[in-house]
C-alpha positions in Angstrom: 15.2 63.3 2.5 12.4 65.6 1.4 12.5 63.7 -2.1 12.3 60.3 0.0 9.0 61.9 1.9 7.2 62.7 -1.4 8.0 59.4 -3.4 6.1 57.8 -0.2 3.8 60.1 -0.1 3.0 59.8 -4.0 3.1 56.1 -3.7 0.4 55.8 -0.7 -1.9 58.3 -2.7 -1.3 56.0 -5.7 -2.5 52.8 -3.6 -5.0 54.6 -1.9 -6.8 56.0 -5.6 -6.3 52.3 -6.8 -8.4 51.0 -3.4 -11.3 53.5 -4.4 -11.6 52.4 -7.8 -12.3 48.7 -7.0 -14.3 49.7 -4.3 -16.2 51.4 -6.9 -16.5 48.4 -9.1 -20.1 47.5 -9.9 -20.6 44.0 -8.4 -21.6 42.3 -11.5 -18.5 42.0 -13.1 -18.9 44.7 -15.1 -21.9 42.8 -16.8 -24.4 45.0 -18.6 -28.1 45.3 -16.7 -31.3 46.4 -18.6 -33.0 49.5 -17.2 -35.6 49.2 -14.7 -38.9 49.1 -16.2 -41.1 52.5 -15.5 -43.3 52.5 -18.0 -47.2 50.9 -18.2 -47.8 48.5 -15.4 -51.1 46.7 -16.3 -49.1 44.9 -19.0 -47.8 42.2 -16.4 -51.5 41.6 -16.2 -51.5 40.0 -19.4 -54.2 36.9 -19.6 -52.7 33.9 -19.5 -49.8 34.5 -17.6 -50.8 32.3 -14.5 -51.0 29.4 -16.7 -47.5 30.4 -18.6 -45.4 31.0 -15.4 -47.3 28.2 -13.9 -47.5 30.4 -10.4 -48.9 28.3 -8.3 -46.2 25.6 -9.0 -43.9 28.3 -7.9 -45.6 29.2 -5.0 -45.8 25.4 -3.9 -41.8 24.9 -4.1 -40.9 28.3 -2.4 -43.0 26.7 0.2 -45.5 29.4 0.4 -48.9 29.0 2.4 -50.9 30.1 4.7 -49.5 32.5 7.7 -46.5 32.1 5.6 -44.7 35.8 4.9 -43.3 36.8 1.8 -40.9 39.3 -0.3 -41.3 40.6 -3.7 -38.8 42.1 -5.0 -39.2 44.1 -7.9 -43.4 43.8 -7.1 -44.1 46.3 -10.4 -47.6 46.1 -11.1 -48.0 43.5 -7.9 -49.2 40.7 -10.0 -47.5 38.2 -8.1 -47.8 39.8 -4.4 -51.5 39.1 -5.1 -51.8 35.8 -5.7 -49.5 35.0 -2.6 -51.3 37.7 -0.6 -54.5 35.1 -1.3 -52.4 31.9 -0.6 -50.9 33.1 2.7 -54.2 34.4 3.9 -55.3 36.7 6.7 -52.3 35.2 9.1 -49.6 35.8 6.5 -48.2 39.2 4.7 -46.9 39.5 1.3 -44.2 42.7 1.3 -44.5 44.1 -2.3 -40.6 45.7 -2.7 -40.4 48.2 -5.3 -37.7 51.0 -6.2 -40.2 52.9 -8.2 -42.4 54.9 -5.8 -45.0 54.8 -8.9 -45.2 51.1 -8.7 -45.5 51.5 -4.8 -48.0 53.8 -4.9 -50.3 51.3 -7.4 -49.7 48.4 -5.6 -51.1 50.1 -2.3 -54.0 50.8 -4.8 -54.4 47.6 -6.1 -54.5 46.1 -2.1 -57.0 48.0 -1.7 -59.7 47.4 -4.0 -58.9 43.8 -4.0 -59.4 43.8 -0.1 -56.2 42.5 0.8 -55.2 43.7 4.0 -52.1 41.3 4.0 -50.1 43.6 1.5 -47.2 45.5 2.9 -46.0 48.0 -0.2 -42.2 48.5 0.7 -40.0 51.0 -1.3 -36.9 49.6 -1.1 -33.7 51.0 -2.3 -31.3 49.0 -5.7 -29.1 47.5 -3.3 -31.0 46.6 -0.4 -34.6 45.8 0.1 -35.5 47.3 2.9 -37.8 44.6 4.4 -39.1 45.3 8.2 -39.5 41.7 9.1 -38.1 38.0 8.4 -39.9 36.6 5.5 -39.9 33.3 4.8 -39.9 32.8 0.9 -38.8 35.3 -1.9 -39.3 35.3 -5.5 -37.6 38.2 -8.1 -39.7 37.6 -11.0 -38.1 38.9 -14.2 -35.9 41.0 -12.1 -32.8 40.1 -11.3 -31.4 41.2 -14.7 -32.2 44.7 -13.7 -30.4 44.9 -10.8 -27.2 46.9 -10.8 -25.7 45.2 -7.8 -27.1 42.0 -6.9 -24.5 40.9 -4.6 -24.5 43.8 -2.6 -28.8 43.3 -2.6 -28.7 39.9 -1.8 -26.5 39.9 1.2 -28.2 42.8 2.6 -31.7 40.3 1.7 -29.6 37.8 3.9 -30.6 39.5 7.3 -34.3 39.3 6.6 -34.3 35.5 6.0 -36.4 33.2 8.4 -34.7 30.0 8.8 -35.0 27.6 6.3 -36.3 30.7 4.0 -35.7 30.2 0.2 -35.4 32.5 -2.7 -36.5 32.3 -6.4 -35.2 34.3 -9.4 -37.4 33.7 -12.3 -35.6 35.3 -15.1 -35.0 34.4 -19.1 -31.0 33.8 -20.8 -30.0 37.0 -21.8 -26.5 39.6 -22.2 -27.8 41.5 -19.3 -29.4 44.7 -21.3 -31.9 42.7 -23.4 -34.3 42.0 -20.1 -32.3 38.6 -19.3 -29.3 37.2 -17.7 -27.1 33.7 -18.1 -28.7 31.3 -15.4 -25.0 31.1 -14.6 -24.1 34.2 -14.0 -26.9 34.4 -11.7 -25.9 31.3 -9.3 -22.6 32.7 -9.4 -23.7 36.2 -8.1 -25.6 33.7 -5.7 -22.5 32.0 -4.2 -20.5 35.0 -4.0 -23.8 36.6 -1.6 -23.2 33.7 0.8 -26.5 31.5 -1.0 -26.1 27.9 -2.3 -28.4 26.6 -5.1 -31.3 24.1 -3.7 -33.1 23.6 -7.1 -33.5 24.2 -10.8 -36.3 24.2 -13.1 -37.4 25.2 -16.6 -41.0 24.6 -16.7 -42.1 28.4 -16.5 -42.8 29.8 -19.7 -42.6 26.9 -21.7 -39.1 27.1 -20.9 -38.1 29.8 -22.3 -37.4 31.2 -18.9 -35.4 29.5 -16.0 -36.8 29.2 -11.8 -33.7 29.1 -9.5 -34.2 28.4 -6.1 -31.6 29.1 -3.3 -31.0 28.4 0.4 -28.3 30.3 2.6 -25.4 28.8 3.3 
């Protein structure tokens, strides 16, 4: 009888251990993400870069204008929170989401010697963005493949959707560790977070970079 007690014992310690470890299973698969960028920010300032990613195309099919309000995640040096801080006007706010509390710090910087008042600097955390409001459009530029669990951060992104809100990832083909990830992968991920895919689009960069535009489901 006692024997009896410890198999069942052993065998429900067994399941519970084997619960834990896929709990603890990274939500990518097991795909490799690059390291979050801490180094110089004024390199995402580089000239030209408007005309490259073509931003204000972007902007224009995320649907962002004036008293619109906006997330974005993985701001860095706040090059893009700018430009839609200016498109969304007085009315609007631009959340700049950051992990690094550098990054934060020089955004809130940047906001104010450019005189935007419509800049919300939010340090978020790797999973979950933190946002205080419902924005309506969201773009993760040249993000996404640093993000260690995008599942988990897009689902918890989920709550602070307006209605009708849509979300970009701007990102380039990659293994995951070289500063890109598989357009696939990434509308996988997507689906799996409760998003469907609204649009594609390969005019940023030339093309060497792809613009992925979601919708809940």
């Amino acid at each position: 009888m006692v024997k009896r007690l410890f198999l069942v014992g052993f065998l429900v310690f067994q399941l519970a251990s084997a619960r834990s470890q896929v709990a603890a299973v990274p939500d990518t698969e097991n795909r490799k993400t690059s390291t979050p960028y801490t180094g110089d920010l004024s390199i995402f300032d580089s000239p030209g870069r408007d005309e490259r990613l073509q931003i204000d195309r972007v902007m224009n099919i995320l649907g962002i204008s004036s008293g619109k309000s906006v997330a974005d995640i993985g701001a860095g040096s706040g090059w893009f929170t700018v430009r839609a801080a200016k498109r969304v006007g007085n009315n609007g706010v631009v959340y700049a989401v950051d992990i690094n509390p550098d990054a934060i710090q020089y955004i809130a910087s940047r906001a104010k010697k450019e005189n935007l008042h419509n800049v919300k600097p939010t340090l978020g955390k790797p999973d979950d963005p933190l946002l205080p409001a419902k924005v309506d459009a969201v773009l993760l530029l040249k993000t996404y493949h640093e993000v260690a669990q995008p599942i988990t951060l897009l689902r918890n992104l989920r709550a602070s959707l307006a209605p009708g809100a849509r979300v970009g990832v701007i990102d380039r083909n990659g293994n995951g560790e070289n500063h890109g990830v598989a357009k696939d992968i990434v509308i996988r991920e997507a689906n799996q977070a409760g998003y469907r895919l609204l649009e594609q689009y390969d005019f940023v960069k030339d093309g060497m970079d792809y613009f992925l535009v979601f919708g809940t489901k």
